[in-house]
C-alpha positions in Angstrom: 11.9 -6.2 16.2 14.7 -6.4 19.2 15.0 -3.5 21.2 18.0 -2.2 20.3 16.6 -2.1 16.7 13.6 -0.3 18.1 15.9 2.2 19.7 18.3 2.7 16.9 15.2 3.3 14.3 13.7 6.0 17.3 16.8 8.1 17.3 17.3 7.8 13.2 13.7 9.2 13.3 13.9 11.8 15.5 17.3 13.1 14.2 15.6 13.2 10.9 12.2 15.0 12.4 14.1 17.4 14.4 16.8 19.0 11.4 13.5 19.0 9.2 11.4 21.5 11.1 14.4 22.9 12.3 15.4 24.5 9.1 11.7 25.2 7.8 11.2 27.3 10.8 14.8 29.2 10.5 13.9 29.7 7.1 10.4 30.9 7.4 11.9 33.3 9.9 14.6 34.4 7.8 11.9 35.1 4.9 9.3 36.4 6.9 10.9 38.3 9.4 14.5 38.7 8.4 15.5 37.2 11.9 17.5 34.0 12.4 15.6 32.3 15.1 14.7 28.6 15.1 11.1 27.8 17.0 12.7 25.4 19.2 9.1 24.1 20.7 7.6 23.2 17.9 10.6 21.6 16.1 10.8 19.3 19.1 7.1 18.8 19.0 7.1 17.8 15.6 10.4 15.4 16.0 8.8 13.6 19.0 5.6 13.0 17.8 6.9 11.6 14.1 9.5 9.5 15.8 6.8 7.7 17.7 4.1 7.6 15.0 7.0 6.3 12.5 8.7 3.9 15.0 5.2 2.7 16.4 4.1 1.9 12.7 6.9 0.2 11.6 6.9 -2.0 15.1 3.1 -3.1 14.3 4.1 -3.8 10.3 7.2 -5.8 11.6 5.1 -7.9 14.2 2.1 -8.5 11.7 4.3 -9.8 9.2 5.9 -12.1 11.9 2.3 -12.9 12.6 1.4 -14.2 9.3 4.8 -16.6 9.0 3.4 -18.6 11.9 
């Protein structure tokens, strides 16, 4: 996997991981406590951490596939 791939599939990720907890916290908020607030720290948290679990998982799958052509 190039690096610009690697890149491109990072930020996809981490857009993704970052609206996700993003609204489940503005939500649980709204529910729980009737305020709008979104928990900025642990939505970023979340969206780092998946983005480099996700991307570092598909990198490994990619190269032990191109492993097993040779």
């Amino acid at each position: 996997m190039s690096i610009k791939k690697l890149a491109i599939r990072f930020i996809a990720v981490f857009t993704i991981a970052l609206v996700a907890p993003a609204l489940v916290t503005l939500l649980w908020n709204l529910i729980q406590h009737g305020d709008r607030t979104i928990n900025w720290g642990t939505t970023f948290m979340f969206a780092f951490l998946f983005s480099i679990l996700l991307t570092w998982r598909k990198w490994r799958e990619m190269k032990t596939k191109q492993g097993d052509a040779n």
